[in-house]
N, C-alpha and C positions, 0 to 999 in steps of 0.2 A: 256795316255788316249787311250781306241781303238776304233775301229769304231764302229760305233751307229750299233745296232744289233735291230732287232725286235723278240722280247720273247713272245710266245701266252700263252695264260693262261690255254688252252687245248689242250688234244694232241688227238682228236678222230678219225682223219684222219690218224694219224701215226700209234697207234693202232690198227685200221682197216689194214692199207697195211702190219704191220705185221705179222696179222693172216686173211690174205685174199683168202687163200686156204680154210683156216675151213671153215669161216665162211661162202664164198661164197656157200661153199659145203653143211653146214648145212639147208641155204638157199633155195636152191634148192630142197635138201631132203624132209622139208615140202611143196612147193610148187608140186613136185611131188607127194605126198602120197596123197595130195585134204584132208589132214585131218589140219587145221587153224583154230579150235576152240578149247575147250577142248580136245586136239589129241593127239596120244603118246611121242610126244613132249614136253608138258605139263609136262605129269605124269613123264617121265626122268628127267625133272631136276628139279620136286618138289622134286623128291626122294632124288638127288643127295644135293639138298641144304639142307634139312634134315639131311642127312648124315654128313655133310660138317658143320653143327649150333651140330649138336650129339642131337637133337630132335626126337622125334616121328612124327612128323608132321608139313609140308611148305605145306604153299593153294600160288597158286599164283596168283594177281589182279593186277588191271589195274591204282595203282601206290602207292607209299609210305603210300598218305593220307589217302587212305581208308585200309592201311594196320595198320593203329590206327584207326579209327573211328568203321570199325566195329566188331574188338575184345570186344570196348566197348560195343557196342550192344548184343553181344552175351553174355557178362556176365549181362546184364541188367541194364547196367549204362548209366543213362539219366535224364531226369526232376526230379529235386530236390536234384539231389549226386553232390557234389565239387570232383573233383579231383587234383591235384597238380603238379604243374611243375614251367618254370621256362619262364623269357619272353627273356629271350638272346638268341634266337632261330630262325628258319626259321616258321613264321607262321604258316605253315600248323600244327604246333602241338598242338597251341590254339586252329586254326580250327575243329581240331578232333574234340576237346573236345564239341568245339559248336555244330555239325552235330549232333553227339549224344543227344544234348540236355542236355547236364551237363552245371556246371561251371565249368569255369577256374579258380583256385586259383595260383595266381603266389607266388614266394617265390626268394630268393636274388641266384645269381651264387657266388662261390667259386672266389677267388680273383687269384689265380694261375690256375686252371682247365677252369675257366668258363663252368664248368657242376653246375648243383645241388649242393649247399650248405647244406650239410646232416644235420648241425648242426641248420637249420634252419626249417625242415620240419615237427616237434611236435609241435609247435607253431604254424603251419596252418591248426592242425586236427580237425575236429568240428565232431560231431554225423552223419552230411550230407556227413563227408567226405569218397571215395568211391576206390580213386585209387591214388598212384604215377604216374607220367609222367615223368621217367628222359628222358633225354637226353644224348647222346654220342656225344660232339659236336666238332666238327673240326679230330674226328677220337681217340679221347681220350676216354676212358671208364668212365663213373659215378662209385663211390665206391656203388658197388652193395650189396656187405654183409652188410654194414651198412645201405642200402636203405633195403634190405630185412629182417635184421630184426626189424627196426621201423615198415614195414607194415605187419609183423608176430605178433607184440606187441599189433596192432590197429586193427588187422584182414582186414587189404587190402588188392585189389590186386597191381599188380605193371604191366605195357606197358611198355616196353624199345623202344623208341625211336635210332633206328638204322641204320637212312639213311645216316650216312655219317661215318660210324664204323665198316665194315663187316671187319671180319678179327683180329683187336682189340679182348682183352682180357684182366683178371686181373690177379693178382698174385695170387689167388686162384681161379678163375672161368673163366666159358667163356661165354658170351653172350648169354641169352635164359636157363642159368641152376636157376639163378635166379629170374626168375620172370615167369607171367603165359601166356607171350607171348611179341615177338620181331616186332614190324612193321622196315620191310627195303625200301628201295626206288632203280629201277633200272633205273630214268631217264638217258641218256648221262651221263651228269656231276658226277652220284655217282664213286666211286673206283669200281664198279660193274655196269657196264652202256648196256643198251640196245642202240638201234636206234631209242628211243623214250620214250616214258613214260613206267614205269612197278613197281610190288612195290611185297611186299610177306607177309605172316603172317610165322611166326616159332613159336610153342608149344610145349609142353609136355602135355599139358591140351585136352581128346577127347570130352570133351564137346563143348569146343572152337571150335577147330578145325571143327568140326562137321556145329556147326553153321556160323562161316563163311565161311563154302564149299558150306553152304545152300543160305546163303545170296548176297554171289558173282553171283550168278545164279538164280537170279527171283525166290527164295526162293526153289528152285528146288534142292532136290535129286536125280531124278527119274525122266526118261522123261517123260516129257505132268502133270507132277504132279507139281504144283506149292502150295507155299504159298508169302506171303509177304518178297520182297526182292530188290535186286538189280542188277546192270549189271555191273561187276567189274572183269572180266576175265582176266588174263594175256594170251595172243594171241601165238599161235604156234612159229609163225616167230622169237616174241622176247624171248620167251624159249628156241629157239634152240641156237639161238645169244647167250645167257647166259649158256649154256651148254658149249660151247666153251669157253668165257672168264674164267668161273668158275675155271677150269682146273689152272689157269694163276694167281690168286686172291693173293694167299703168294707170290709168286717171283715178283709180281707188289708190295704190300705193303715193302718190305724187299729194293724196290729201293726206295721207296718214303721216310723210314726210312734214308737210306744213303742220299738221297740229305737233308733232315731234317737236321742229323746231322753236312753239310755242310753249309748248310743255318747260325747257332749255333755257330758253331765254329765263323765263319768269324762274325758274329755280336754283338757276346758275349764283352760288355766292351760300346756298343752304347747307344745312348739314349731312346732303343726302347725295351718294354717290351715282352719276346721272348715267346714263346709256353713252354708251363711245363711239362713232362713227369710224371705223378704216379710213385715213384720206383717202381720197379716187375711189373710195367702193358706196355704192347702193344700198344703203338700208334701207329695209321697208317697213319697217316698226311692227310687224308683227302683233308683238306687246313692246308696251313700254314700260318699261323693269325699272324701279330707283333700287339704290339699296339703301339700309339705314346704317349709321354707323358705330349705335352705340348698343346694337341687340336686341331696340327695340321695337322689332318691326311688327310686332304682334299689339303694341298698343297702338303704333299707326291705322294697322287695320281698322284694329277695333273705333278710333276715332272717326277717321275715312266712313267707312259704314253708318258708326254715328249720324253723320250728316248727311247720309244720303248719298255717298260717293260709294260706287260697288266698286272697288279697289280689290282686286284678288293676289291669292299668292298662286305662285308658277314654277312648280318643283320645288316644294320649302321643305324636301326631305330628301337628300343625296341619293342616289338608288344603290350606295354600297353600305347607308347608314337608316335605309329598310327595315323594319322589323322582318327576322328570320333571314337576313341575307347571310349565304347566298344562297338558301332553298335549294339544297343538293345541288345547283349547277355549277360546271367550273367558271372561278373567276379569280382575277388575281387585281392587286393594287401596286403597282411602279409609283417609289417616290411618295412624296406628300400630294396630297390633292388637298391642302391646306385652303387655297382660292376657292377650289367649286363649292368645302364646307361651308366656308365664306357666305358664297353668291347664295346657295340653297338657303340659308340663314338667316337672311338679312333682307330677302328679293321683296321688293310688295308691285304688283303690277298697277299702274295707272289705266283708267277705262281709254280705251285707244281704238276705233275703228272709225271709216272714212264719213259716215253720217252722225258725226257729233256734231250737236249746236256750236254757234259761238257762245252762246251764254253757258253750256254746259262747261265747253272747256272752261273759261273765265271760273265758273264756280269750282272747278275741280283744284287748279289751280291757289284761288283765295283759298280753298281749305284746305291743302298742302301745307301753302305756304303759313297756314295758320300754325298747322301741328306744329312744320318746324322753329317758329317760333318760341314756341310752348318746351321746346325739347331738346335747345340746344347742345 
């Protein structure tokens, strides 16, 4: 047995001290230039993450959420349109839907993916209905061709939900070729992480794009000209932060893969239901989610933690089985979502980012494998 190790579950301080020249230097750059609002900071690494998505067009704002909320807006989806998604999620993706003033229509997750169950999303379409919501969740892609063309059939649009998938791809697409826009999230915690809250739109759409350039800025194009809008900038300081990790994005995913597939190996044959890779698609491990099988994933925790492994849970409450749901907004449930109650239930996340030791992994792993032992 070896000694008791403590395992963090993030590494943003490590990160940091490894690109502590950039960044501080980037830092400083905008603090020098006195341009921290819309400044050429900005406009570099909209460009660069355009580049970087193969879009015509990244707005950047002030965090994931309203990088779904106001695409909806700008394509005029609100009071009286259903859109679809899924409730095995981080709220903020219902949320969108609420700000905008639509419904929420939930629909069941995939039993291996825990994305969107494509098989289930025609039997949620009504005349009201307005838009897809998938989700890319734990760093796994949604089957996008088959999402895209149910909403070519029905005349949708489709939001890809992309806070926790930058980098992810399928075996025919990549992210933002399929649909009419990507909300990403740059909080700390994403695989793309600021020093603090930050989020983007990615398009091909110049309508889109247009109006949430307009919307993120007190409806403003054009100085001193305003119309109805918002206050939703992503700020110099954390653009430039992201100009520099940006750079970093593939050779962090490609470590997160390798510890994935070490994670796999060592637990393959346990009593714990492991992460599913799509053949031909790109996972980027995001988190790495086991599930338990027997409901008890809360003494997992509690053991994990025990020893020093910060093991957290990742949506371990459904967002239609919320306390108060559904808080005056409309929402509807098509079908069982039997699976997402499942995944919410059972999820316990392994500590997963690109600067784990090897000894950490090793230790995480040994005590894993200990629980399940102990728990068959």
């Amino acid at each position: 047995m070896s000694v008791k190790m403590q395992v963090s579950f993030y590494g943003h301080q490590r990160q940091y001290h490894n690109l502590k020249a950039d960044i501080d230097k980037a830092i400083s750059d905008v603090l020098e230039s006195g341009a921290y609002v819309m400044g050429p900071a900005l406009e570099r690494f909209e460009v660069e993450l355009a580049e970087y998505f193969g879009t015509k067009y990244a707005i950047g704002l002030n965090s994931g959420t309203d990088a779904l909320w106001l695409p909806l807006l700008a394509m005029g989806i609100g009071a009286g349109d259903e859109v679809i998604t899924v409730p095995n999620t981080f709220f903020a993706t219902a949320e969108a839907i609420w700000i905008a003033g639509a419904k929420a229509v939930f629909v069941d997750s995939d039993p291996k993916t825990n994305n969107i169950d494509v098989t289930k999303i025609e039997a949620a379409i009504t005349p009201r209905t307005k838009a897809i919501f998938p989700v890319h969740l734990y760093g796994q892609c949604a089957e996008m061709d088959k999402i895209r063309a149910i909403a070519d059939q029905y005349n949708l649009k489709v939001i890809e939900d992309c806070a926790q998938s930058i980098d992810a791809h399928g075996d025919t697409f990549k992210i933002g070729e399929l649909s009419d826009g990507v909300g990403t999230s740059f909080i700390i915690q994403k695989n793309l992480g600021t020093f603090g809250d930050g989020g983007a739109l990615v398009t091909n759409d110049e309508h889109i794009a247009r109006e949430v350039k307009r919307l993120r800025n007190h409806g403003s194009l054009k100085r001193s000209m305003h119309s109805f809008g918002f206050n939703s900038r992503l700020d110099d300081l954390h653009a430039a932060i992201l100009s520099v990790k940006l750079k970093h994005i593939t050779a962090w995913s490609d470590r997160r893969r390798e510890i994935a597939g070490m994670y796999t190996n060592a637990l393959q044959g346990t009593n714990l239901k492991l992460p599913y890779e799509l053949p031909g698609y790109r996972h980027v491990y995001h988190l790495y989610v086991v599930e338990t099988r027997n409901n008890n994933r809360d003494a997992m925790i509690s053991f994990l933690n025990a020893e020093g492994v910060d093991a957290k849970l990742h949506y371990p409450i459904a967002i239609h089985q919320q306390e108060g749901y559904p808080w005056g907004k409309e929402a509807q449930i098509v079908g069982s979502v039997a699976n997402s109650e499942w995944n919410a239930a059972n999820c316990v996340s392994l500590p997963m980012f690109p600067e784990l030791t090897q000894d950490e992994i090793d230790y995480t792993i040994e005590k894993t494998l200990e629980w399940c032992k102990n728990n068959a």
